[in-house]
C-alpha positions, 0 to 999 in steps of 0.5 A: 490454466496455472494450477492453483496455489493454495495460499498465495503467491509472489509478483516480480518481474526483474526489471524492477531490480533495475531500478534498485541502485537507486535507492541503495543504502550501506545495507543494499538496495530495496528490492534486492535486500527483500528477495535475499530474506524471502529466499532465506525464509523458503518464500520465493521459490514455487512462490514467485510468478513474472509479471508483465508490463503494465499496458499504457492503456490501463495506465492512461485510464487513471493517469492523464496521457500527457503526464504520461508522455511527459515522463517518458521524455523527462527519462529519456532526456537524461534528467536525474532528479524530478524532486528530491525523492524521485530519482530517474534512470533512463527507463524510469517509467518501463520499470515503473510499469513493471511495479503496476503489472505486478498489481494488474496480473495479480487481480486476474490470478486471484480473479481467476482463481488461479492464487488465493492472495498475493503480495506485489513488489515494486521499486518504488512507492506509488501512492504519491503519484496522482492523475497528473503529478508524480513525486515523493518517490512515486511516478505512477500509482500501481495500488490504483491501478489494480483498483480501477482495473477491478471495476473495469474489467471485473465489474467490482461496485465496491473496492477498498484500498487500505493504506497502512504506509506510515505516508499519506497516499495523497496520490490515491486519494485524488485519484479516487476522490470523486468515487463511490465505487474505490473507499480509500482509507489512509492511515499515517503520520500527520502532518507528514511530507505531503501537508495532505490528509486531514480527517475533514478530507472526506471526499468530492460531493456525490462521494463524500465520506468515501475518502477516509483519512486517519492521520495518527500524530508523533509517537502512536503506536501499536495501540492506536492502530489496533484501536483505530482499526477496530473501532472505525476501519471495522465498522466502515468496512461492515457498511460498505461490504467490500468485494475486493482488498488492495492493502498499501503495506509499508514498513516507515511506521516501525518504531526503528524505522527513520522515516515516521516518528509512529512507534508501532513495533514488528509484533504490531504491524503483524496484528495490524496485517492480520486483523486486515487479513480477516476482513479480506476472509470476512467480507470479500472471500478472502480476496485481498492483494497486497502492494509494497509502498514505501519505507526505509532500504535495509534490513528492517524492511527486508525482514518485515517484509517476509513477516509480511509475506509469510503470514499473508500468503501462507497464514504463517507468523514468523518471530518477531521483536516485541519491543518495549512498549513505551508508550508516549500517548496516554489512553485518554488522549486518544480516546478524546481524539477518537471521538473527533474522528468518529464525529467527523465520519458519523455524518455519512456512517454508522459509528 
């Protein structure tokens, strides 16, 4: 066995590069940009491990098969686009896998015993990639498919996923509907691209109230985040008792950052990381992964990227820029809107 990395350690695999040019800007491209800042930082080598192929097998058990082959042949059959966000190269879905095989290796080390944390890069987001559906960037789902593989091969009876990207995770959400054993909680931006995630979505009957949706509107900050969770992921979480974290951390909710209208500042989503982190070390034994989902290429992901890094795996806090904090929602707006949500989550949890 590998010898144990106090901390936590890094997952990639270089076929993923391959698919980098795609989402190339003036800057560079996603993956590429990253792990020239986390080399900067002194985060990469001794961190870095390679990760393998997700096996089909492993996929097919949240995806359904024909979607699967279906992606293979739109790959191979030289189609360039299957929607506006969702470029594809001849080896999309290989590549794809690769992003998955970062999460299903990470699971065994930190089951194992073999890292404490880990962080998973992928090329593309994931949480947009449902049972049956891809699009918005994502082909297939690797933050659900490391939960999954917990309850499968681990025997886990309580898996949450946290999603922080600033888009909903409306494929994540489908996936895990109809199931008490994955608690997804999705914060982000509402209305956003995909018209999905409302608060009343709350679940299928028989696991209702295990679908939490927290949809945050135009210019929510750093307070709303720290306020909501607190008052409501907090609490949730103490009645659930997760065993295990899967955190979707995305970087489209920075106020600099086109790809929301959220105004959460660097310094913001680090206490918003941190605060997560302490549930991992409070309820589950500091068992907690996280997965790169979406934001915008370039520098500010890249940077926010390693500040993610640093302080997951190695507990350290990099500098970061405290933006003004203008902020646009007054305090009696989202109390009133807080007593909304709380309302619709008290039918099924202690509030």
């Amino acid at each position: 066995m590998e010898e144990i990395r106090a901390g936590g350690v890094i997952l990639h695999n270089d076929k993923l590069l391959e698919y980098d040019p795609l989402t190339e800007k003036q800057e560079g491209g996603r993956l590429s940009l990253i792990i020239d800042q986390l080399q900067k930082n002194g985060l990469w080598e001794g961190i870095v491990r390679s990760a393998d192929i997700a096996p089909m097998k492993r996929l097919r058990e949240i995806h359904d098969p024909d979607f699967l082959n279906d992606l293979h042949r739109r790959s191979y059959s030289g189609v360039e686009q299957l929607d506006a966000h969702t470029p594809l190269i001849r080896e999309s879905l290989e590549i794809a896998r690769f992003g998955a095989g970062c999460v299903l290796d990470a699971v065994d080390m930190v089951m194992s015993g073999q890292a404490e944390r880990a962080f998973c890069l992928t090329a593309m987001p994931g949480h947009h990639a449902a049972r049956a559906s891809f699009g918005f960037g994502s082909l297939v789902n690797p933050i659900a498919a490391g939960a999954h593989y917990l309850t499968k091969k681990y025997a886990l009876k309580r898996v949450a996923i946290i999603d922080i990207d600033a888009e909903h995770g409306s494929g994540t959400q489908e996936i895990f509907y109809h199931r008490k054993d994955v608690m997804t909680f999705s914060l982000h931006e509402y209305p956003g691209v995909t018209g999905t995630g409302h608060y009343e979505e709350l679940g299928q009957k028989g696991a209702l109230g295990y679908n939490i949706n927290i949809p945050f509107v135009s210019g929510y900050g750093d307070r709303e985040y720290r306020v909501c969770i607190k008052e409501l992921v907090e609490k949730l979480l103490e009645q659930y008792q997760p065993e295990f974290i899967l955190l979707g951390f995305g970087t489209n909710l920075l106020v600099e950052d086109p790809g929301s209208h959220l105004r959460v500042t660097e310094e913001g989503l680090l206490n918003t990381v941190t605060l997560i982190k302490g549930f991992a070390d409070r309820f589950c034994g500091g068992k907690i992964i996280s997965v790169l989902e979406g934001g915008t290429p370039g520098n500010l992901m890249a940077k926010a990227t390693a500040q993610h890094v640093s302080l997951l795996l190695n507990n350290l806090t990099m500098s970061v820029d405290k933006v003004n904090k203008d902020e646009l929602i007054s305090y009696a707006d989202w109390y009133s809107y807080a007593k909304l949500l709380k309302a619709q989550f008290k039918k099924f949890w202690k509030l």
